[in-house]
N, C-alpha and C positions, 0 to 999 in steps of 0.2 A: 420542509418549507416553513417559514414566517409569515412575517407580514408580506405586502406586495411591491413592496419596494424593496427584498431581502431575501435570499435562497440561502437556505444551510444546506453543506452536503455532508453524508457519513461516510468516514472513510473505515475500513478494518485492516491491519499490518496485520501481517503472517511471514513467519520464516525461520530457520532454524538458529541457532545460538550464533551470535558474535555475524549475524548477514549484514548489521547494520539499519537493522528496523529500525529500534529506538531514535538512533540518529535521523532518518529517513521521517519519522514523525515532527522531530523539532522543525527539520526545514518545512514541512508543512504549513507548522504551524507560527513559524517563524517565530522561534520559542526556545524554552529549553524545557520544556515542562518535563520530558521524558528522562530518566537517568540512562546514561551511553558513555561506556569506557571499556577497556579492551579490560579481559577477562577468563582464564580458564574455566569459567563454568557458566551458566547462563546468569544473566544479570536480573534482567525481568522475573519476577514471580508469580505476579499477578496481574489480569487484564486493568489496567487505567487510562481514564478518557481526559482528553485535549481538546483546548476549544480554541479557535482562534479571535483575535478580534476582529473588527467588522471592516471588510476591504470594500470602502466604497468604489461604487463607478466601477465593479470587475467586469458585468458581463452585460449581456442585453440579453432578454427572451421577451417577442410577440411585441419585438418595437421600443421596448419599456427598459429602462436603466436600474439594474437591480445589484445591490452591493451583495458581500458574500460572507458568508462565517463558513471555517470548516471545523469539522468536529472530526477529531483521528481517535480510533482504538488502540493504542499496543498493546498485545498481548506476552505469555509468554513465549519463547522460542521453543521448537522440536522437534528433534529430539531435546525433551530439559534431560538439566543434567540431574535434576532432584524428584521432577513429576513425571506421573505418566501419562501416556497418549490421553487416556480417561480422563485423568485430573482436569489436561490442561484443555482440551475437547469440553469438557462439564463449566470449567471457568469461561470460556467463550463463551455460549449459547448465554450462562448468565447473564453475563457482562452486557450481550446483545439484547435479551429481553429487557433488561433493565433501563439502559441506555436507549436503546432504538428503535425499541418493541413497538411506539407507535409510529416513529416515521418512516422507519425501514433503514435498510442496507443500500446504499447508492452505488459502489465498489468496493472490492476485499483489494488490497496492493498486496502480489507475495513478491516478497523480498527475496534477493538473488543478488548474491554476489559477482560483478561481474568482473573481477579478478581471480576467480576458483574457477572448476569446469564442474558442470551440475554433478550432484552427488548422491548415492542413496538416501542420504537424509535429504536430500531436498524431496526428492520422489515419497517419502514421508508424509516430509509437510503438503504436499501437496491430495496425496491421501487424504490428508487431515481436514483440508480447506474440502476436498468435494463431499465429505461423511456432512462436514460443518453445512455446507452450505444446498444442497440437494442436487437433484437432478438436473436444474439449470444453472448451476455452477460457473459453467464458463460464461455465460453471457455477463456473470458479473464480477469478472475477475479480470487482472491488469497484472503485470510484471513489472516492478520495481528494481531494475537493478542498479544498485549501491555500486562505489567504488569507481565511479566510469572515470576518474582522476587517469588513476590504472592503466585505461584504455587507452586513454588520448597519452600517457607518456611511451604506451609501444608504440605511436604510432598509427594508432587506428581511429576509424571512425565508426560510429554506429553501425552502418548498412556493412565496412569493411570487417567487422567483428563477428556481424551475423551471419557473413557470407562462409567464413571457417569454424561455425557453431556447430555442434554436436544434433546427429538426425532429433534426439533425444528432443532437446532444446526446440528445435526447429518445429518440433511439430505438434508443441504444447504452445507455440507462440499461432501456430494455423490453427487452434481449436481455437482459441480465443481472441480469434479474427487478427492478429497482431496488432492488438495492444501491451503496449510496450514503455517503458520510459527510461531514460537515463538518469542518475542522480550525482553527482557531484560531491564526494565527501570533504572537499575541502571549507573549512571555516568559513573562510574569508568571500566564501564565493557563494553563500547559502543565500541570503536577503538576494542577491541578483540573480538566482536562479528559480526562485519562487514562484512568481509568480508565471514564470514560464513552465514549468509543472505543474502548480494546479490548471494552467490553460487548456494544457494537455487533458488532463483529466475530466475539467467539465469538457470534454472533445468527444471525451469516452461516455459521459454521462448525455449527452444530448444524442449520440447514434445510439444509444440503448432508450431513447423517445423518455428521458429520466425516470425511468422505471425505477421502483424501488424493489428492495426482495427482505421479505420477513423473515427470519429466521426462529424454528419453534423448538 
């Protein structure tokens, strides 16, 4: 939080190499702060923080008109192609004490490709998120999935993609109540789909009563 005319929220990306994080960070932050280009090896090496500027007039809480900054993490991807589980496990919690240590974690987004079907490495990263983040894990975690361009040229729709999802898939979206989001990687279509994803998300942050979670 800020002042009382202004809520920050923290986001943390998680996911394995080339899911599309980085990119999934710029629309965030409606930016480009993050580097994103197709790549045989992990691109990210180190956790770096994004901030956005200040979105008047987003939301309301308790009657009151309150403008928004968001703040994103990327980290790196993992499986990385150079570090290990440790490294990149050790650079998070940094990055987290450092960055967020006094206002906390609001959501982690893992990133998911939603043109691949889930993969060892993802069950990984996902490993990685519940070491990172504790025993309450899932209340603070969201599913980003990139690529939904993808989706919508097979033909589908969200609820019709999730209905032929893998048990796998399906039941890590019932741990964490199905939260969910789709992301659009197309260019052209970021600024107009913005702020309908962070909406989503403060969606996610007010049924979690905006709990925050420290990460030690």
């Amino acid at each position: 939080m800020c002042d009382t005319d202004e809520m920050t929220i923290n986001l943390l990306l998680v996911g394995r190499t080339q899911s599309g994080k980085s990119a999934a960070g710029n629309s965030l932050l409606g930016s480009f702060d993050f580097d994103s280009h197709l790549s045989p090896s992990s691109v990210t090496t180190c956790c770096r923080l994004g901030c956005s500027c200040r979105i008047s007039g987003f939301t309301r809480r308790n009657s009151h008109e309150l403008a928004l900054r968001v703040h994103v993490m990327d980290t790196p991807g993992y499986p990385h192609s150079s570090l290990s589980k440790e490294e990149v496990q050790q650079a998070m919690r940094a990055a987290l004490a450092q960055h967020f240590g006094d206002e906390g974690l609001h959501l982690a987004l893992l990133v998911l490709r939603a043109d691949l079907p889930l993969c060892e490495e993802e069950t990984h990263t996902i490993q990685l998120v519940q070491e990172l983040l504790g025993p309450t894990w899932k209340n603070f975690t969201a599913i980003l999935f990139t690529h939904a361009d993808k989706v919508e040229e097979a033909g589908l729709t969200g609820d019709e993609y999730l209905h032929i999802a893998s048990d796998t898939l399906l039941n890590l979206l019932s741990s964490i109540q199905q939260r969910y989001i789709f992301v659009d990687n197309q260019a052209n279509t970021l600024q107009q789909e913005r702020k309908t994803i962070l909406r989503k998300i403060m969606e996610f942050i007010r049924q979690n009563s905006y709990q925050v979670l420290l990460v030690k």
